[in-house]
LUMBA-865578 format. One line per 10 residues: their letters; for each residue x, y, z of N, C-alpha, C. Coordinates in nm, 3 decimals. Layout:
# LUMBA-865578
A	X,Y,Z,X,Y,Z,X,Y,Z; ...
***
This chain:
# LUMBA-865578
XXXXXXXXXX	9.605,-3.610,1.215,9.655,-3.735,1.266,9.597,-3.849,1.182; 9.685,-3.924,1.164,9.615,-4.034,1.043,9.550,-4.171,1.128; 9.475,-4.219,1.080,9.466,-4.303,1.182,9.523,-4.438,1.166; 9.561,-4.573,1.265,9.613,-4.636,1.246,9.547,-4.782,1.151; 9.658,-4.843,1.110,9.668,-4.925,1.057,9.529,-5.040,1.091; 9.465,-5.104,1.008,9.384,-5.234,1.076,9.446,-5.326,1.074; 9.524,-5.383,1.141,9.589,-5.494,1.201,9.574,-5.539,1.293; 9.626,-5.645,1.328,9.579,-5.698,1.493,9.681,-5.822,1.501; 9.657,-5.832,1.650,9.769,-5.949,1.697,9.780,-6.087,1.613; 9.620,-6.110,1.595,9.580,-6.198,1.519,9.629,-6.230,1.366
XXXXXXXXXX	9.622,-6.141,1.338,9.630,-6.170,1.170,9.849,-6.145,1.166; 9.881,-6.072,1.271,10.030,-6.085,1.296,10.039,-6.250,1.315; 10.022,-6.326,1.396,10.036,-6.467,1.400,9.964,-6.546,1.284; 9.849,-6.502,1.238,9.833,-6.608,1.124,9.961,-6.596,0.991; 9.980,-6.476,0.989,10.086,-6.478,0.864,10.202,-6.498,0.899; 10.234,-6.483,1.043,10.387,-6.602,1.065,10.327,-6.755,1.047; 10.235,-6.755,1.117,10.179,-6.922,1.076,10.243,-6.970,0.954; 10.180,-6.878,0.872,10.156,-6.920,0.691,10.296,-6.903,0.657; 10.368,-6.820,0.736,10.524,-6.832,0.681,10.575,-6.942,0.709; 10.619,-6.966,0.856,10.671,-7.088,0.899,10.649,-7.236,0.863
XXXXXXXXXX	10.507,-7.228,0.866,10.417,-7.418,0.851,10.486,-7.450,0.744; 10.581,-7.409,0.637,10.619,-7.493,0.537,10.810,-7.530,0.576; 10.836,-7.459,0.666,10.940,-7.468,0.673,10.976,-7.568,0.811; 10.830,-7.591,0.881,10.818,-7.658,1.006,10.782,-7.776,0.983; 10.689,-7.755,0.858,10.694,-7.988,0.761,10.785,-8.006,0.754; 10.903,-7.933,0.647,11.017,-7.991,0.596,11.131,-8.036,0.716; 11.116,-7.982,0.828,11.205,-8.029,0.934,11.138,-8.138,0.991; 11.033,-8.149,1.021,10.992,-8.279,1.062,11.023,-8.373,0.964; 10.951,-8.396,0.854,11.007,-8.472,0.758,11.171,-8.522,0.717; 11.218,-8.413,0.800,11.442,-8.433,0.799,11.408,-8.491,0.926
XXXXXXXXXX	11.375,-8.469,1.043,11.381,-8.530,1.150,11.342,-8.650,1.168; 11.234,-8.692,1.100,11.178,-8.865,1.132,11.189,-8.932,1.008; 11.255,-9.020,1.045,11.289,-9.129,0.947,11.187,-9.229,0.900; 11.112,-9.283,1.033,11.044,-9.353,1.017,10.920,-9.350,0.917; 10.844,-9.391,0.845,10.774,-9.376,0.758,10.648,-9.360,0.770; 10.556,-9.443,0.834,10.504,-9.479,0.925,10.485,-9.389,1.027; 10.530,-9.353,1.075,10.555,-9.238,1.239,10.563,-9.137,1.172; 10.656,-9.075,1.058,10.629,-8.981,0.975,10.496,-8.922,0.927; 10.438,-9.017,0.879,10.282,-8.990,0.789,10.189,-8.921,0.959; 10.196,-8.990,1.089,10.119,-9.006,1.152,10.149,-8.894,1.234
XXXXXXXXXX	10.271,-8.851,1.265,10.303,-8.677,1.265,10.290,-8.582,1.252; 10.290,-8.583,1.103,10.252,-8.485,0.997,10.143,-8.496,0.999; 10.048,-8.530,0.995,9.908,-8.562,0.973,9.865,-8.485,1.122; 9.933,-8.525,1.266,9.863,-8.475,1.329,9.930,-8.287,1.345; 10.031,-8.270,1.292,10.041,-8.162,1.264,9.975,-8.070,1.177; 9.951,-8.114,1.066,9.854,-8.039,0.956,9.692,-8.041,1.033; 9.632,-8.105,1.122,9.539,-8.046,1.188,9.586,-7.951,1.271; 9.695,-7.982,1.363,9.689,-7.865,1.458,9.739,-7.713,1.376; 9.787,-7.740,1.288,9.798,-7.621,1.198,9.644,-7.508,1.146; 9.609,-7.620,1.091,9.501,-7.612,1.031,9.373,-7.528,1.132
XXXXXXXXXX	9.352,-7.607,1.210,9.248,-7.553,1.344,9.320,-7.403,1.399; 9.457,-7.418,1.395,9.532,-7.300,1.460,9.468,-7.153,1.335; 9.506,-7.207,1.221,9.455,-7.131,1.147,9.303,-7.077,1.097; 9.219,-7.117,1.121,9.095,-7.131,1.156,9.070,-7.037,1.261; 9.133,-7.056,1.358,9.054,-6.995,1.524,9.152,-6.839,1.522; 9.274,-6.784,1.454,9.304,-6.715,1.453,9.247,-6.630,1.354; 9.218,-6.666,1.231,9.106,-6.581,1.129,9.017,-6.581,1.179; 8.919,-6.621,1.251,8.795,-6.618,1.307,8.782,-6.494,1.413; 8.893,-6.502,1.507,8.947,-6.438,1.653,9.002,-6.243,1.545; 9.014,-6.285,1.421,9.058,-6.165,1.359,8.959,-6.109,1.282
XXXXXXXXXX	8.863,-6.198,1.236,8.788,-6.130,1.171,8.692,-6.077,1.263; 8.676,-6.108,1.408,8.572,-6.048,1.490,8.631,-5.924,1.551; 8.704,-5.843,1.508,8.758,-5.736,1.541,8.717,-5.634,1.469; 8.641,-5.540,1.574,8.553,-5.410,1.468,8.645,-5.307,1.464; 8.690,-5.274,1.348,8.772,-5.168,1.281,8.676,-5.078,1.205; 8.676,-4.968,1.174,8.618,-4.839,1.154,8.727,-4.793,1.058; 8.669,-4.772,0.937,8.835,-4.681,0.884,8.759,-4.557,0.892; 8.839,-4.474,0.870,8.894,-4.332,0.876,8.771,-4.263,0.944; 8.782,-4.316,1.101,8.710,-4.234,1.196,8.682,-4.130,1.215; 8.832,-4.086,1.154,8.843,-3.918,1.227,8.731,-3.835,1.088
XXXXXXXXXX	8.807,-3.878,1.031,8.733,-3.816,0.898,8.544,-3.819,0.906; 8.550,-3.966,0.955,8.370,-3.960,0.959,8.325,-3.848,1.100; 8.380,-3.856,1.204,8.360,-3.782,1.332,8.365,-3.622,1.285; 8.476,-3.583,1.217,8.514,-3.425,1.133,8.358,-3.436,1.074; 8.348,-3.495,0.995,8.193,-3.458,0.880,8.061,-3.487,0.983; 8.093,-3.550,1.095,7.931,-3.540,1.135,7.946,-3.436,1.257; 8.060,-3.364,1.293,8.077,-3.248,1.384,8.028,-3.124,1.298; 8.086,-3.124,1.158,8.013,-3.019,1.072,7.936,-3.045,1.029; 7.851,-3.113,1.042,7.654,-3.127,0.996,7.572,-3.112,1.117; 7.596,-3.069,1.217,7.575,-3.017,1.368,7.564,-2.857,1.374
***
């Protein structure tokens, strides 16, 4: 049995993050005209991006993964 993948929920949402956030400026930027209100938007969007991205690498990197368990568990059952 192979074992699974190291992935996690986490790092699934940071890389839609990283997909979307460029395609989620450019609509704001089509959506507000204003210039002014524009800058002040975007701006508070690229933090909440930003922090979003932050707390989800953090929340992912604290996830203890083990590779190939089975394999280490097999070799220390036969040194027994």
């Amino acid at each position: 049995m192979m074992t699974p993948l190291a992935i996690s929920n986490y790092l699934g949402l940071l890389l839609l993050l990283g997909f979307i956030y460029p395609f989620l400026l450019v609509a704001i930027n089509f959506v507000i005209y204003a210039p002014i209100r524009r800058n002040k938007i975007t701006g508070w969007f690229n933090i909440i991006c930003a922090l979003l991205a932050i707390i989800l690498l953090v929340l992912h990197l604290n996830i203890e993964i083990i590779y190939g368990k089975d394999l280490l568990d097999a070799w220390s059952n036969h040194q027994k």
